[in-house]
N, C-alpha and C positions, 0 to 999 in steps of 0.2 A: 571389335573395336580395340583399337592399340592402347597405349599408355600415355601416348602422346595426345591423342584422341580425346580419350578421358578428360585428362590435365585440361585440354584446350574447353573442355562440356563442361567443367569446373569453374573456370576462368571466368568464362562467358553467362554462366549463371548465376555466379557471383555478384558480377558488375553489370548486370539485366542486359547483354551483346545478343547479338542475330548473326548466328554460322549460317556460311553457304559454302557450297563445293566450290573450287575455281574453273579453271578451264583444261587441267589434268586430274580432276579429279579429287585432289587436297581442301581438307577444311580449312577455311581460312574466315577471320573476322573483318567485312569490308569497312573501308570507309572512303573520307571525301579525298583525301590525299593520298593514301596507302594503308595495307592493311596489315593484319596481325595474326601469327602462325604459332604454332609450337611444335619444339624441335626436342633433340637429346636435353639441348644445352640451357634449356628454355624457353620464354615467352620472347617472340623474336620480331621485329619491326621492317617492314621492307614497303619502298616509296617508289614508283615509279615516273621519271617526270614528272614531277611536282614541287613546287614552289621548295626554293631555298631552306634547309632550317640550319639556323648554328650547330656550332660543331661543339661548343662547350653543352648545348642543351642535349645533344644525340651523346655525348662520352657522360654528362649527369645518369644517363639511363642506367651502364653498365656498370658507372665505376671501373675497379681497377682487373675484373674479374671477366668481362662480356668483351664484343668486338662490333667496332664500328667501323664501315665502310664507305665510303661517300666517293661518288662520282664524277664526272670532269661538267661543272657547268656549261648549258651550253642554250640556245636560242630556240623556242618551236616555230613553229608557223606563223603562229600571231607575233613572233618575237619577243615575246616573255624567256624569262630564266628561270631553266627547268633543270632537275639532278637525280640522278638517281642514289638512293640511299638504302642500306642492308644493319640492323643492329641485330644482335644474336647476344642470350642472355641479362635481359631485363631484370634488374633485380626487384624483387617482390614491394619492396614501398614507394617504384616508380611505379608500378603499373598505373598509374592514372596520369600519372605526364606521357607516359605510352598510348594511353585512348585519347588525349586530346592531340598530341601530335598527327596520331595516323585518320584523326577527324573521325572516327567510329560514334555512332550515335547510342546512347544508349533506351531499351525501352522504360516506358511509363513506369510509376511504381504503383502497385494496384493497391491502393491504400484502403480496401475494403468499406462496408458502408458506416455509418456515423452512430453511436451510442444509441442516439434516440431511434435510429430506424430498426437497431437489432432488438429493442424494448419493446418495439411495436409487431416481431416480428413473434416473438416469446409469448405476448400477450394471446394474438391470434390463434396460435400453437395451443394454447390451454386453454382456450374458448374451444378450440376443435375436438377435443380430450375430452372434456365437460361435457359436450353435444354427440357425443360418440359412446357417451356410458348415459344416456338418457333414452329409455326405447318410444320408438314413434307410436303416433297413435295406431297405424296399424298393426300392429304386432300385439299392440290392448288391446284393439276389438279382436282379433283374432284369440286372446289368451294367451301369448307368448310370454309375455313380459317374464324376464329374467329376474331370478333372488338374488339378491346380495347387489344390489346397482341401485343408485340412484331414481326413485320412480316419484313423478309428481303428475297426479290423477286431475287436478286442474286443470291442468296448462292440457292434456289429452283432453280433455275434457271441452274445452275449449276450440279444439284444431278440429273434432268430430263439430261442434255445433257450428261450427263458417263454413265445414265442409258440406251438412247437410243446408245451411242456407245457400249457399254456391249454386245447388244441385236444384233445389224448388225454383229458381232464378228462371224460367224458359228462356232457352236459344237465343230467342228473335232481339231478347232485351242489350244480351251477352254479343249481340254483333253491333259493330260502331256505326254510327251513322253516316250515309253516304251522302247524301242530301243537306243542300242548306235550309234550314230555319228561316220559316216567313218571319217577315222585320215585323218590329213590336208595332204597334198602332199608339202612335201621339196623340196625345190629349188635344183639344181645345185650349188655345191662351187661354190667360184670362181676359176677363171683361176690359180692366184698367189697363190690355196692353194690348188693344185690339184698336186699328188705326181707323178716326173716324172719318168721311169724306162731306164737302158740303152738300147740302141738299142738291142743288142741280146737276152736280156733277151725278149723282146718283140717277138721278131722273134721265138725264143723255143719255147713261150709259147704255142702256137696253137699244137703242138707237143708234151709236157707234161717233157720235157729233157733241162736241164740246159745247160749254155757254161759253 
């Protein structure tokens, strides 16, 4: 990598820029209008065809020290006024009137995550540590348990008696049901909310013919 290279890898990760090669090869920083290079002489501006910009704004970049070049206005296709433009030696407290002119976009700023999520992240962190210097109940029943660590014989204690109930549990219980459930069986209303009918109609009824 050259010197110029460097400069340019500095520039652009300064100001959060996206280098790309051009089309011989040269890094260069694109953008909407024209893009931005580095040379001997500096951070350098070149426009091709593209909209107008003043000429007090392009000689603000170098002052009395850099070179401005501007080309003959002239018409595209659509008929718009288009120029071609060359600035060489930007001086260091334009560089950002240099990225807005050649319309260079800059990336995101990765503003990391927020107080309370990296509290939450610490906390989980020494919960892991805690549980990591705790030995499992296997390593009790086997007699492993390590000196000098933290041991609580309850809580082991504990993990063996859900595991030996788990275990007395038969299979058939421990598999889910595939089957719907016969529907519950309803009551009888009551008495006082059972509809009464008059006598004859009862009496028809068995016979299918009204009174």
């Amino acid at each position: 990598m050259t010197e110029a290279e460097s400069a340019l890898e500095r520039f652009a990760q300064r100001y959060r820029l996206k280098i790309r090669r051009d089309e011989a090869g040269e890094p260069i920083i694109p953008g909407r209008r024209g893009h931005l290079w580095w040379d001997a002489e500096g951070l350098c501006l070149m426009i091709v065809d593209g909209r107008p910009v003043s000429t007090r704004r392009l000689k603000d970049l170098v002052g009395d020290t850099g070179k401005v070049w501007l080309g003959t206005i002239t018409l595209d296709d659509h008929g718009r006024r288009v120029q071609d433009v060359e600035v060489r030696g930007i001086r260091p407290e334009r560089y950002r009137a240099a990225i807005k002119i050649a319309g260079c976009r800059t990336r995101p700023r990765n503003r990391g995550a927020s107080p309370e999520v990296m509290a939450r992240v610490r906390a989980a962190k020494n919960l892991n540590r805690a549980l990591d210097k705790t030995p499992s109940f296997a390593s009790e029943s086997r007699g492993e348990a390590r000196e000098g660590v933290n041991h609580y014989p309850a809580q082991d204690e504990a993990i063996l008696g859900a595991k030996e109930a788990l275990v007395a549990v038969p299979r058939a219980e421990l598999r889910p049901r595939t089957h719907c459930a016969a529907p519950p069986v309803m009551a009888a209303p009551p008495a006082a909310f059972t509809r009464k009918f008059p006598p004859h109609f009862a009496a028809n009824s068995s016979t299918g013919a009204k009174a």
